[in-house]
SERO-4910 file (N, C-alpha, C, O; in steps of 0.05 Angstrom, whole numbers):
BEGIN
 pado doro    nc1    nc2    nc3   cac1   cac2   cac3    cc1    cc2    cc3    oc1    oc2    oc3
  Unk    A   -672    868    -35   -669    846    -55   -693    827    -52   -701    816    -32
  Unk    A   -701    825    -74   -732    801    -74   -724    766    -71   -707    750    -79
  Unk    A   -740    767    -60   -735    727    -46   -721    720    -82   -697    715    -82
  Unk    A   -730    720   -101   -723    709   -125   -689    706   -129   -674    687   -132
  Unk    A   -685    735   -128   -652    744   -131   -637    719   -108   -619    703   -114
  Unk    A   -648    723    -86   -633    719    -53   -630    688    -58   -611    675    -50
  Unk    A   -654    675    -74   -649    641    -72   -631    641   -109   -617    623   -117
  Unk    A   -634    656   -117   -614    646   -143   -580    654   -130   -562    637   -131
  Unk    A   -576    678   -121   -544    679   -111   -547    658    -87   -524    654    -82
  Unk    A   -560    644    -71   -557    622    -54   -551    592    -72   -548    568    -67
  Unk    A   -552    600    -86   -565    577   -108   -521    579   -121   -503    563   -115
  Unk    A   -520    595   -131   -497    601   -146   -475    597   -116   -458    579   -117
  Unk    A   -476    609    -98   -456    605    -82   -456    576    -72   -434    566    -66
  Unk    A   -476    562    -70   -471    533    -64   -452    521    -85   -431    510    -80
  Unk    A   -462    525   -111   -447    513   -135   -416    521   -139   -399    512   -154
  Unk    A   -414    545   -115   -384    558   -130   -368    537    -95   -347    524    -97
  Unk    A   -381    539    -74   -372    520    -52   -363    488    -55   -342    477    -48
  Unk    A   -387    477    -68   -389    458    -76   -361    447    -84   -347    430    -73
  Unk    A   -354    464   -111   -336    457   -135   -317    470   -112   -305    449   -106
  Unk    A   -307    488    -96   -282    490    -82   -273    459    -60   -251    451    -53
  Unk    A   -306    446    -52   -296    436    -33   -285    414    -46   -266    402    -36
  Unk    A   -298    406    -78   -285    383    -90   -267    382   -103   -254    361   -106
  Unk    A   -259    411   -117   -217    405   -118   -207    395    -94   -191    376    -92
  Unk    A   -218    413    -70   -198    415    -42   -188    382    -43   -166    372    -44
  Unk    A   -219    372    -41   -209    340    -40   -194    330    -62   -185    309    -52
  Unk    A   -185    332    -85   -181    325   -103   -155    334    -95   -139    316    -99
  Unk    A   -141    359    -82   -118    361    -76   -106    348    -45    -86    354    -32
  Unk    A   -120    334    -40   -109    318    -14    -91    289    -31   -100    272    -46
  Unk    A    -56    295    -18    -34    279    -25    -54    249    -28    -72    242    -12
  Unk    A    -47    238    -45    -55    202    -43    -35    186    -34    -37    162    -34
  Unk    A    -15    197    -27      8    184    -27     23    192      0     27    216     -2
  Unk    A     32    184     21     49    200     41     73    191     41     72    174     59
  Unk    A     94    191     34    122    184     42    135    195     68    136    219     73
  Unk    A    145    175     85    157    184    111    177    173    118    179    149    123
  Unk    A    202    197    120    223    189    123    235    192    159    235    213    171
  Unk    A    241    173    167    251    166    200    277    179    212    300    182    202
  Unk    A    270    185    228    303    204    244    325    180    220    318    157    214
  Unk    A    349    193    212    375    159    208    386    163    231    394    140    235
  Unk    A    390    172    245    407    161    259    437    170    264    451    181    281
  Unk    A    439    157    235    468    160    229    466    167    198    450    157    182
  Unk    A    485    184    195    494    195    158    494    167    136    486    165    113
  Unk    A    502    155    149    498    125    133    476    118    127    469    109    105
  Unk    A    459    122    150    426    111    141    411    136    131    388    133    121
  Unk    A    420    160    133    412    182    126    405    176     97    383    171     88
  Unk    A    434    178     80    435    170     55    415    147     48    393    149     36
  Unk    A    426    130     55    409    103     47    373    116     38    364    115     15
  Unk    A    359    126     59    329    132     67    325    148     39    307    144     22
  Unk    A    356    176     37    349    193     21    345    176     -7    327    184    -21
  Unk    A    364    149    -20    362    137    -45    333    133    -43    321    147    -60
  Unk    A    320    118    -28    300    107    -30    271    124    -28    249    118    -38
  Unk    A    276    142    -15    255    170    -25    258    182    -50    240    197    -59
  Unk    A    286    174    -68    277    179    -92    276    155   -109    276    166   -131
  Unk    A    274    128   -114    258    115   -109    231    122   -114    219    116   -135
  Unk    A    223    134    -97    189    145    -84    183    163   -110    167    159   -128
  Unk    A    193    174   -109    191    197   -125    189    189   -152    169    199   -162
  Unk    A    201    174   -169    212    166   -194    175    154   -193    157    163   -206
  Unk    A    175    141   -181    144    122   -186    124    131   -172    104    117   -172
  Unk    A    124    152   -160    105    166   -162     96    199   -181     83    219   -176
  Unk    A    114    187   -205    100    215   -226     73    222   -224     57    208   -212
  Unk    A     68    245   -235     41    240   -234     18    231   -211     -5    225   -214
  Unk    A     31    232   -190     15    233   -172     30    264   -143     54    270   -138
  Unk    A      5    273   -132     17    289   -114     19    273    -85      1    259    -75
  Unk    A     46    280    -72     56    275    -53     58    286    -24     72    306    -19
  Unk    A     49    278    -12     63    287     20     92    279     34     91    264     53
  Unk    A    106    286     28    137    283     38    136    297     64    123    318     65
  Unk    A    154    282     94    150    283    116    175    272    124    183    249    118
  Unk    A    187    292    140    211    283    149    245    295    126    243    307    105
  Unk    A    272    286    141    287    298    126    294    294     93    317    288     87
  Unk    A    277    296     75    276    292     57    288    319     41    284    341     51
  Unk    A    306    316     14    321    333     -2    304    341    -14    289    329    -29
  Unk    A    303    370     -6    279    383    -29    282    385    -63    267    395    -79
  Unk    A    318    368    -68    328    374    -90    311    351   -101    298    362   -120
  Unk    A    305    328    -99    293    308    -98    257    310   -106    240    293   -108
  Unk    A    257    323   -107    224    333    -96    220    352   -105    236    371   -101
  Unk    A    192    356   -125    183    381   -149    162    388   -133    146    373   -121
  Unk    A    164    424   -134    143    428   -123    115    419   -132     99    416   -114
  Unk    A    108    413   -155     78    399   -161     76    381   -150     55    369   -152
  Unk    A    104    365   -127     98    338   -118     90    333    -90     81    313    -79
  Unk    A     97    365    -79     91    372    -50     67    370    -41     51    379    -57
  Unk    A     55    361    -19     33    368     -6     44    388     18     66    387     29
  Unk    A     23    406     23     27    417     46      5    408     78    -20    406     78
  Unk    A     20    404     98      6    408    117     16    416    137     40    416    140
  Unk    A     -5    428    159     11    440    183     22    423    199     21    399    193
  Unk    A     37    433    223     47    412    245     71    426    256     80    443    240
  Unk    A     82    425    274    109    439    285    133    406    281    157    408    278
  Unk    A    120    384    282    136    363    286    123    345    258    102    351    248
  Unk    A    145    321    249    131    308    232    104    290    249     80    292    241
  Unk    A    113    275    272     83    273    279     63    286    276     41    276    272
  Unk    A     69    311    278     34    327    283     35    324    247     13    322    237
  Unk    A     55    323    230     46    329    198     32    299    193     13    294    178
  Unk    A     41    286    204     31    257    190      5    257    200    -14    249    188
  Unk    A      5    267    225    -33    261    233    -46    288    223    -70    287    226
  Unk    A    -40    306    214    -59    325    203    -60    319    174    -75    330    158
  Unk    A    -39    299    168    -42    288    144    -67    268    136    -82    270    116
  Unk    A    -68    252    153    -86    224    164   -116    247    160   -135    244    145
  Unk    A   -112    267    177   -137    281    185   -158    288    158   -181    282    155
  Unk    A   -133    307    136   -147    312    110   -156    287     99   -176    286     85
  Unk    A   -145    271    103   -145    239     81   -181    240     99   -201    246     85
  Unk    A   -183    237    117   -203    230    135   -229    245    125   -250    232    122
  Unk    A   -229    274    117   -245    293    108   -254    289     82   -270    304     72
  Unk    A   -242    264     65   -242    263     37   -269    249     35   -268    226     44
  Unk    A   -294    256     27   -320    246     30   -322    214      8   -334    193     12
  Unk    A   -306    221    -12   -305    198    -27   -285    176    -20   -262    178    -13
  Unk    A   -304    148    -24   -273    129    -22   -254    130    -38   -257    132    -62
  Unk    A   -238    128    -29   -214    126    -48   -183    110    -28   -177    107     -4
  Unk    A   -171    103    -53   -146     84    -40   -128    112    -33   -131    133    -46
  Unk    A   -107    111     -7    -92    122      2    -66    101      8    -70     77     12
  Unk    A    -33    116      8    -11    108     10     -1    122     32     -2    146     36
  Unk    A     11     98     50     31    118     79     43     96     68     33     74     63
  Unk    A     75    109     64    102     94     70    125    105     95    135    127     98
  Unk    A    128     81    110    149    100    129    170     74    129    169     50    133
  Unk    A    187     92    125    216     82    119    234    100    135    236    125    136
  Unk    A    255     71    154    271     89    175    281     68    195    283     45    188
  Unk    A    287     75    219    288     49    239    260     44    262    241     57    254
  Unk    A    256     32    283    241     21    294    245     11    319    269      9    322
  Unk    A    228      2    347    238      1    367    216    -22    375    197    -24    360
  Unk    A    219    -39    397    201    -56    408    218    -67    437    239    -81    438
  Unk    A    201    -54    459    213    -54    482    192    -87    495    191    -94    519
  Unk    A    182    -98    478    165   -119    486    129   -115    489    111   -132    490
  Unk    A    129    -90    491    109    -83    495     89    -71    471     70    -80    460
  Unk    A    104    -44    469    105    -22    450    130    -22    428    154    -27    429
  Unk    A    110    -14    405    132    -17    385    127     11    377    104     21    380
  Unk    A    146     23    369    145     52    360    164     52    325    182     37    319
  Unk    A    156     65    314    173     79    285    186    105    301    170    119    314
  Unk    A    204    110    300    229    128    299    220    153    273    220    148    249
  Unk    A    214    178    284    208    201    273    235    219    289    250    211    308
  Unk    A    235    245    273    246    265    275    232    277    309    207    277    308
  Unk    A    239    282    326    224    292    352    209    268    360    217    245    360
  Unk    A    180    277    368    166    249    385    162    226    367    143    232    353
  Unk    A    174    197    359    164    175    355    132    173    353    119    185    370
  Unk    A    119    160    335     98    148    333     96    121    343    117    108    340
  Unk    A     73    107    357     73     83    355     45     67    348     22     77    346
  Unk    A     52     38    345     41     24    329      6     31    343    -13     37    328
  Unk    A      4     30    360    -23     34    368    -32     60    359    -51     60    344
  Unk    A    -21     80    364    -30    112    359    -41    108    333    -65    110    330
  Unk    A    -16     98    302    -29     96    288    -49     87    280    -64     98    264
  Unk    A    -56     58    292    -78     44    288   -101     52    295   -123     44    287
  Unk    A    -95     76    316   -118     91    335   -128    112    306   -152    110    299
  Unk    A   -110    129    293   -106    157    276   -131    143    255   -153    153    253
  Unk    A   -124    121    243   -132    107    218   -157     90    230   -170     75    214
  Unk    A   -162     91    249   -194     66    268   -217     90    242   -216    113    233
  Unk    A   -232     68    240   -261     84    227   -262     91    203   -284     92    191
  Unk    A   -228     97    186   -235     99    161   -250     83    138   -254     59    133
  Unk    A   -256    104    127   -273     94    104   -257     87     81   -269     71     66
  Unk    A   -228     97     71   -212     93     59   -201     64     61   -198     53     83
  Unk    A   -196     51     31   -175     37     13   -151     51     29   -147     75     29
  Unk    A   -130     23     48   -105     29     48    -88     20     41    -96     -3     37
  Unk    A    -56     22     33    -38     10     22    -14     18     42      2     36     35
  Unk    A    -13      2     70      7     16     87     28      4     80     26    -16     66
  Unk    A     59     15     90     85     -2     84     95     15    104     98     39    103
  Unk    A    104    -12    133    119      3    147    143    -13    151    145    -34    163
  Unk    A    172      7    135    187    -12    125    212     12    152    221     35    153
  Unk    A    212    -13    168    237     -7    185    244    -33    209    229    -53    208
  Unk    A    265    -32    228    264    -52    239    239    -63    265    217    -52    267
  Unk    A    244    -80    276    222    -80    293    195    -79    288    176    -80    305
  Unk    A    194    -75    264    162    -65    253    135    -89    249    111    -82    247
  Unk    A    144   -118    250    130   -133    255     96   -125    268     76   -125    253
  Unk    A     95   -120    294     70   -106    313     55    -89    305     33    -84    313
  Unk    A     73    -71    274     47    -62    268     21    -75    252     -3    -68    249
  Unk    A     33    -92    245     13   -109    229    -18   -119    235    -39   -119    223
  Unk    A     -8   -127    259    -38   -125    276    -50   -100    294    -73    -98    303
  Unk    A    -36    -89    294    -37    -59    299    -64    -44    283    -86    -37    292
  Unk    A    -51    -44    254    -65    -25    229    -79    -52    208    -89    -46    186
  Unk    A    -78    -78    217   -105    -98    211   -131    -94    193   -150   -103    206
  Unk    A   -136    -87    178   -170    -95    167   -175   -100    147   -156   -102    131
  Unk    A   -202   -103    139   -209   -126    119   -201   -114     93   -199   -130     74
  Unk    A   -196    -83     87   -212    -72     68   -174    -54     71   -173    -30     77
  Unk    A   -152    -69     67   -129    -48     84   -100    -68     68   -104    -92     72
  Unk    A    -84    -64     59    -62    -78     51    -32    -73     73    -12    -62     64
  Unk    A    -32    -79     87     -3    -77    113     15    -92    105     13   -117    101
  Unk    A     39    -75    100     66    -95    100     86    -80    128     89    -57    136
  Unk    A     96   -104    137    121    -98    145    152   -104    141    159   -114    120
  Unk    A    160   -102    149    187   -105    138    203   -133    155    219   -148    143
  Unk    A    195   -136    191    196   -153    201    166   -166    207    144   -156    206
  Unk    A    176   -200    215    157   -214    224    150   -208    251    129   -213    261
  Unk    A    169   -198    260    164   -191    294    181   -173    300    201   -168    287
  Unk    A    170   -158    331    183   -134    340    212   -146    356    227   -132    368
  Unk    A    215   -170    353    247   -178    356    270   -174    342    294   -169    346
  Unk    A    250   -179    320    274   -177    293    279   -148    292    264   -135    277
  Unk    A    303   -130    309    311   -106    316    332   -101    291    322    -86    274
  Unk    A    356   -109    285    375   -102    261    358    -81    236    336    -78    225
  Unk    A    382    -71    236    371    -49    206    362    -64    186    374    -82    175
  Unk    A    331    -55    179    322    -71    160    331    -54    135    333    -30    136
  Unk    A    335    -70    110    336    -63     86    308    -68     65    308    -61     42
  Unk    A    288    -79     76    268    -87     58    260    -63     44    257    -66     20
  Unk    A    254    -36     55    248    -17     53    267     -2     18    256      9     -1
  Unk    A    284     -5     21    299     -5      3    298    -12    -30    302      2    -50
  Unk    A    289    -45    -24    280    -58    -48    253    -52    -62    247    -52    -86
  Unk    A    233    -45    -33    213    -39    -46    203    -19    -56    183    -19    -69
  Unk    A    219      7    -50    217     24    -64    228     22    -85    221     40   -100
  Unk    A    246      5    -96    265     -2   -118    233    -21   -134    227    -21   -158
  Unk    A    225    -29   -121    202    -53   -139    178    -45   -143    166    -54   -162
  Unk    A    168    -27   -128    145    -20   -144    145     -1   -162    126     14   -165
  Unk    A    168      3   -178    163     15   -208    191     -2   -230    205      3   -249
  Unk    A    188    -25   -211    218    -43   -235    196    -53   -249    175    -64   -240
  Unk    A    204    -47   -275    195    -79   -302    195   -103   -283    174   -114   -277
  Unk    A    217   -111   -275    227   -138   -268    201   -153   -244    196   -177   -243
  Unk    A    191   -133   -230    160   -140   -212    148   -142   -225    135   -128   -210
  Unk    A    133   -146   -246    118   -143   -275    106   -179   -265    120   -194   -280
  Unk    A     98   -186   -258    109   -218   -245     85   -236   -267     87   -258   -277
  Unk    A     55   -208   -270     49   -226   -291     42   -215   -314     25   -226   -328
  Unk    A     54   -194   -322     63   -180   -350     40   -172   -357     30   -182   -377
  Unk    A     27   -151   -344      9   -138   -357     19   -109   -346      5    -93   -333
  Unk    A     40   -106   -353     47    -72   -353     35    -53   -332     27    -31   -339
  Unk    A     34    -61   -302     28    -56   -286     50    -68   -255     62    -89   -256
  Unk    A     50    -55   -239     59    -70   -215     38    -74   -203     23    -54   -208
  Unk    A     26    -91   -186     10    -91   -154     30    -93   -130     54    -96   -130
  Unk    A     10    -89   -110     25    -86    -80     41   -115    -84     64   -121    -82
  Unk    A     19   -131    -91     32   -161    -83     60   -163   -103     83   -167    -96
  Unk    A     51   -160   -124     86   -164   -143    103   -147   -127    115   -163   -113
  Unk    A    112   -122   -122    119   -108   -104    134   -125    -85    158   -131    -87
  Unk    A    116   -135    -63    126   -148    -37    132   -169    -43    144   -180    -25
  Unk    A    130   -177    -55    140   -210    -68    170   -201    -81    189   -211    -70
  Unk    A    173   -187    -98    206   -185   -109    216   -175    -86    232   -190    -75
  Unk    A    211   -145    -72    226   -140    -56    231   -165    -35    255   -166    -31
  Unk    A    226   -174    -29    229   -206     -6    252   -209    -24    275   -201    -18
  Unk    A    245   -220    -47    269   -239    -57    295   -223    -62    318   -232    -59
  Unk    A    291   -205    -69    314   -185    -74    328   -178    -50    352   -176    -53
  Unk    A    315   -174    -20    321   -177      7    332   -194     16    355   -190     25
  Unk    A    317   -225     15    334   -254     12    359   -258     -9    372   -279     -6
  Unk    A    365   -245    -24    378   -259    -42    406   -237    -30    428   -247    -27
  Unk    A    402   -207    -24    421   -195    -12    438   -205      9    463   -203      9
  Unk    A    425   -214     24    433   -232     54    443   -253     43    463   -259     56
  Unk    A    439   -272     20    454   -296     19    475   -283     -4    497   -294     -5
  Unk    A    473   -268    -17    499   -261    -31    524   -243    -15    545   -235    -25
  Unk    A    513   -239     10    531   -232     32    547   -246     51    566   -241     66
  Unk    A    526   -275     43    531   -296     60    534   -294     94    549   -305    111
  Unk    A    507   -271     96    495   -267    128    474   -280    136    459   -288    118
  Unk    A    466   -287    162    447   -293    164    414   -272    160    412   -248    167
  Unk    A    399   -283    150    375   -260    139    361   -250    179    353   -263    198
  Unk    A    364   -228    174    357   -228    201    320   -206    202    312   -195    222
  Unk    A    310   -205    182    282   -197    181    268   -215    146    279   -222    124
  Unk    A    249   -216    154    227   -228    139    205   -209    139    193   -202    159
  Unk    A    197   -198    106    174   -179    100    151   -204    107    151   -228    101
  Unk    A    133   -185    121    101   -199    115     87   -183    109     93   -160    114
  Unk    A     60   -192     95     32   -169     89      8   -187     96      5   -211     95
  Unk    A     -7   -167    103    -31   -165    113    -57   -160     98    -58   -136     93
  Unk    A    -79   -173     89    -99   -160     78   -130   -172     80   -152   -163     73
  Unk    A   -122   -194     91   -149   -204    107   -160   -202    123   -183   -212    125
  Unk    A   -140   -180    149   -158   -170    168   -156   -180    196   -164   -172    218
  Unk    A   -137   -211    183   -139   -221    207   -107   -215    224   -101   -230    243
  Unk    A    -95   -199    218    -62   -186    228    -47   -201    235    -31   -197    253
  Unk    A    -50   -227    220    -30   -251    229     -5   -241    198     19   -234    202
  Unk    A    -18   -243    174      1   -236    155     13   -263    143     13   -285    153
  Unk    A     24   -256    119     38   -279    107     72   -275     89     77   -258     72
  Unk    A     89   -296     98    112   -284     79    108   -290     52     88   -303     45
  Unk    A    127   -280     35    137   -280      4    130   -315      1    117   -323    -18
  Unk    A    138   -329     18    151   -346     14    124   -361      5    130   -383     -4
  Unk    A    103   -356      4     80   -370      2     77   -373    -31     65   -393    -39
  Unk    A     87   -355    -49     84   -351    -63     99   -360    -94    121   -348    -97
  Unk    A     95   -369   -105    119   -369   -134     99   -361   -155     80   -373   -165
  Unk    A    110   -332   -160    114   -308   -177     77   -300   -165     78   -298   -140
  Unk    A     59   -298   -172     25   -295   -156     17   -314   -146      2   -311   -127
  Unk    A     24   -339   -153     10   -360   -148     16   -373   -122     39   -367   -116
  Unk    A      6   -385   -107      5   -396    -75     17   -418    -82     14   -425   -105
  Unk    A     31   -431    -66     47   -459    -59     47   -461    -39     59   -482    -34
  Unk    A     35   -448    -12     31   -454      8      4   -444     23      1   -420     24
  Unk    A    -10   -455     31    -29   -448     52    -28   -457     88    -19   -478     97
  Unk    A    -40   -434    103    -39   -428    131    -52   -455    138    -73   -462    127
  Unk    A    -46   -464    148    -62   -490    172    -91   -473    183   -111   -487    178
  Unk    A    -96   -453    193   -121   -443    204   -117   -414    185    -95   -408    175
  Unk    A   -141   -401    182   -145   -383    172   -141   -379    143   -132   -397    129
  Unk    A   -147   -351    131   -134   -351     95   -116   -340     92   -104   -329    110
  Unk    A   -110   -339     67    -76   -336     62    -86   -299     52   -108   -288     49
  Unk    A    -66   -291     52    -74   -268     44    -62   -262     12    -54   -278     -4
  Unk    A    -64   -239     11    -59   -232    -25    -76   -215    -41    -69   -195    -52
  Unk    A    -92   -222    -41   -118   -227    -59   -126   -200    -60   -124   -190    -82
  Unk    A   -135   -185    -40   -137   -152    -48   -113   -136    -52   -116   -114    -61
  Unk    A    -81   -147    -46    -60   -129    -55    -52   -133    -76    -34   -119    -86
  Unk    A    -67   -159    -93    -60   -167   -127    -81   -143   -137    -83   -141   -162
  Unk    A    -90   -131   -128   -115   -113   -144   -113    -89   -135   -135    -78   -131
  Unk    A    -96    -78   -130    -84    -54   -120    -53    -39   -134    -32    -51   -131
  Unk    A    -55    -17   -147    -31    -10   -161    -23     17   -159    -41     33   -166
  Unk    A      3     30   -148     -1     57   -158    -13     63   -177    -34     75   -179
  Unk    A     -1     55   -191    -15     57   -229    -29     41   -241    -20     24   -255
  Unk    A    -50     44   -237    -68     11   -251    -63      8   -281    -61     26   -298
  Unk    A    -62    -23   -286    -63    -24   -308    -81    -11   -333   -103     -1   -327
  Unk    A    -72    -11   -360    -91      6   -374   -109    -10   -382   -118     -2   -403
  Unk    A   -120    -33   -373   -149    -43   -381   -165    -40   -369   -187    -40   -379
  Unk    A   -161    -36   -348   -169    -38   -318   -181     -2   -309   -200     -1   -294
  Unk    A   -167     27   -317   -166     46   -320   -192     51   -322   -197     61   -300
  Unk    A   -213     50   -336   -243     54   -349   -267     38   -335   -291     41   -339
  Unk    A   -251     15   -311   -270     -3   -303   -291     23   -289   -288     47   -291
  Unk    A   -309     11   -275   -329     22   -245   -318      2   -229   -304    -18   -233
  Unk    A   -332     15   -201   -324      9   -183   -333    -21   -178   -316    -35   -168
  Unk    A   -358    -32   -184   -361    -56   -190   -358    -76   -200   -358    -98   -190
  Unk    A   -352    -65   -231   -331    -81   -244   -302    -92   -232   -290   -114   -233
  Unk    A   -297    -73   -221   -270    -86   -204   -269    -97   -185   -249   -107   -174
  Unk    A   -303    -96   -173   -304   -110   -151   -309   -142   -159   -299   -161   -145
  Unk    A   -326   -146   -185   -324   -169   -197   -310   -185   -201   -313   -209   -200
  Unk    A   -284   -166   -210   -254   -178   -214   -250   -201   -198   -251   -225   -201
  Unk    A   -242   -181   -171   -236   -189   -146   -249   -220   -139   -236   -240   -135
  Unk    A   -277   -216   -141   -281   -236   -134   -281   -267   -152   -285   -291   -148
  Unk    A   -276   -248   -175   -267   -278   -197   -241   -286   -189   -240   -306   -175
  Unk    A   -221   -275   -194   -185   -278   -172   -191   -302   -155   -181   -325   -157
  Unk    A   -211   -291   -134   -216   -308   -104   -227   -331   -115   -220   -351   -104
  Unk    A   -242   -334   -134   -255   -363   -143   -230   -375   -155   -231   -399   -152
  Unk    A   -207   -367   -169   -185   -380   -181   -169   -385   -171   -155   -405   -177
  Unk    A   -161   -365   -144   -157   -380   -126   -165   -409   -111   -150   -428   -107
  Unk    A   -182   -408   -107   -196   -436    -96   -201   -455   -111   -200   -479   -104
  Unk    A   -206   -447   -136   -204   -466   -158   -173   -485   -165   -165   -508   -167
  Unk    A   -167   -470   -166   -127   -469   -162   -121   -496   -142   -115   -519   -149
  Unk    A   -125   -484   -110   -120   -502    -89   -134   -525    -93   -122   -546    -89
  Unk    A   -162   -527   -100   -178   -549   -103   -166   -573   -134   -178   -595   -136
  Unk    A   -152   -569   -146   -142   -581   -165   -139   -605   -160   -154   -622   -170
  Unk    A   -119   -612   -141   -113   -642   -144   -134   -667   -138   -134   -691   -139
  Unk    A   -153   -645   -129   -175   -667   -118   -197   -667   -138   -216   -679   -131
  Unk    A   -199   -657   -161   -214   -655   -185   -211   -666   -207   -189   -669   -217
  Unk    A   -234   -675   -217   -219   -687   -251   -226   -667   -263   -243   -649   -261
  Unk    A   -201   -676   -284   -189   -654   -294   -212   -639   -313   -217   -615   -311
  Unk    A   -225   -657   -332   -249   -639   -341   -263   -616   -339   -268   -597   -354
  Unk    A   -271   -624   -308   -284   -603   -284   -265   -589   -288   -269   -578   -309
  Unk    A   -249   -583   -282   -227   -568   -268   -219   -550   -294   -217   -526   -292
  Unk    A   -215   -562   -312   -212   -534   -334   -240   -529   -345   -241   -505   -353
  Unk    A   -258   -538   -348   -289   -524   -353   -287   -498   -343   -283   -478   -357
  Unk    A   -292   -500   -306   -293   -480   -284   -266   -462   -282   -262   -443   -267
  Unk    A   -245   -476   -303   -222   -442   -303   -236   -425   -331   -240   -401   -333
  Unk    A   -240   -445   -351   -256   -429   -373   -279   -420   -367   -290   -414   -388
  Unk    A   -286   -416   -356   -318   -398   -351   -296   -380   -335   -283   -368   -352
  Unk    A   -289   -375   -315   -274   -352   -292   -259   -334   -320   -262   -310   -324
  Unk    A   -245   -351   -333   -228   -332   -353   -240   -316   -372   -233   -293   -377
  Unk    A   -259   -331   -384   -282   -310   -408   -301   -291   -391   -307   -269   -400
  Unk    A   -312   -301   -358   -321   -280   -347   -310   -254   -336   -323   -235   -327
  Unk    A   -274   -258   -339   -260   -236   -331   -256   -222   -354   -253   -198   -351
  Unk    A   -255   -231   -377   -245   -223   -416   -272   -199   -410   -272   -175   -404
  Unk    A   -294   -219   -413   -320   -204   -415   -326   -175   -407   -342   -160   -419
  Unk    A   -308   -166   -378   -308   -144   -360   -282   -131   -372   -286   -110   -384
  Unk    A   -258   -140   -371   -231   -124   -381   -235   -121   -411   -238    -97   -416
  Unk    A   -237   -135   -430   -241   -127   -461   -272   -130   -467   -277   -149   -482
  Unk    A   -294   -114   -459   -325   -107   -472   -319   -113   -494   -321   -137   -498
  Unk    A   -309    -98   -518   -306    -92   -550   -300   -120   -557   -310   -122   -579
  Unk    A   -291   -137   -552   -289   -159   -561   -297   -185   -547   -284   -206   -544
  Unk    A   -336   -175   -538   -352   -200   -533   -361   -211   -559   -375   -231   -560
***
């Protein structure tokens, strides 16, 4: 065969590699759902409502399901496959493909279940060996990936600073690895990120933050219509700094409270959606990074109010608002 032939079929087999290795990635789950030993048939059930839940709002996207999950529940186009003899080894060979994905892109781990904190070590409750909060934080160190973690069980507080960074959205379900009692947050929020009713600022989309914001209140409002005491508090994380902030900061997006030291968080889980809205759908990656950082100026603009006249103060929201029109509706500069 003459050098000519040998570099055109070298030429063709890269192109046919190429395109295999970029479905491959294209078929790595975006999504992981993980369901925790129950325990008990009681919490069995419970986990199983709320994995479908999972399911219902995640159409259209493919899934990694992990743990005792109803396969009746679950379409095969929704399956990911990975190896492992235990769900641990599936969730970290899960972590592993996500890891191999050359492009950035946002990724989902939800683990829903119970939880442990001996003071030290906090672990999530799997089927066989337990994971804990360090391991994972160890699995996930270095990524290059957009995350959207939710580790909704009791005790789960620790992971927060655990799985911490700048570029990373962490909820837990408790404020701390004290707060031991069966958490229910887990529950709601699979119930909220595909309710209308999280819609919080009506653009036909949910974010993480509307999300963790209803489920709180829907959490709080269970406990007082039980007339128990609330015995866990959701927080989220996305500044990096793994301190976290409750619901409570918040009425409907907007802040009513700020941290004495450090920033409040929010601000990258308002711009995060399973399903992004449809204006938003067509942006680049820049454009949305623009977004972002218009948000953060309205934010501050926001807090800075009372100390402004008022002039100033709506001038500098009218410029932020036509500079965001400008990027979401082009066709109508």
């Amino acid at each position: 065969m003459d050098w000519p032939s040998r570099f055109l079929i070298g030429v063709l087999l890269w192109i046919g590699f190429g395109k295999e290795a970029s479905l491959g990635q294209d078929q790595v789950p975006c999504v992981c759902v993980v369901l925790g030993a129950p325990g008990e048939p009681l919490y069995g059930n419970m986990f199983q409502q709320w994995a479908e839940s999972w399911h219902e709002s995640s159409q259209g996207k493919t899934v990694q399901w992990i743990g005792p999950v109803n396969p009746a529940q679950v379409s095969p186009a929704q399956v990911g496959v990975v190896d492992g003899t235990s769900d641990r080894e599936r969730l970290k060979a899960w972590i592993d493909r996500v890891e191999q994905v050359t492009d950035e892109r946002t990724y989902w781990l939800v683990l829903m279940g119970h939880g442990t904190h001996d003071g030290k070590i906090t672990k999530f409750n799997l089927q066989g060996s337990d994971v804990s909060a360090q391991e994972l934080g160890q699995w996930l160190s270095g990524s290059k990936h957009r995350w959207v973690i939710a580790v909704c069980g009791s005790s789960s507080g620790p992971f927060l600073a655990a799985l911490s960074h700048p570029d990373r959205v962490v909820i837990a379900s408790t404020k701390s690895g004290s707060e031991s009692n069966f958490s229910r947050f887990g529950g709601f929020f699979a119930q909220s990120i595909s309710d209308p009713e999280s819609d919080l600022d009506h653009d036909r989309a949910i974010s993480v933050l509307e999300a963790f914001v209803s489920a709180s209140r829907m959490t709080q409002r269970y406990y007082e219509d039980n007339k128990w005491l609330a015995t866990e508090q959701a927080i989220l994380d996305d500044n990096g700094d793994g301190k976290g902030t409750p619901a409570d900061f918040y009425r409907g997006l907007r802040l009513i409270k700020r941290p004495e030291k450090g920033e409040v968080d929010g601000l990258l889980a308002r711009g995060v959606w399973l399903k992004e809205p449809t204006q938003r759908e067509g942006l680049s990656s820049q454009d949305k990074s623009l977004i972002e950082q218009l948000e953060k100026r309205l934010d501050d603009l926001r807090a800075q109010r009372s100390s402004m006249d008022s002039l100033r103060y709506y001038a500098e929201l009218e410029e932020i608002f036509l500079q965001m029109a400008r990027i979401l509706y082009p066709a109508n500069r």
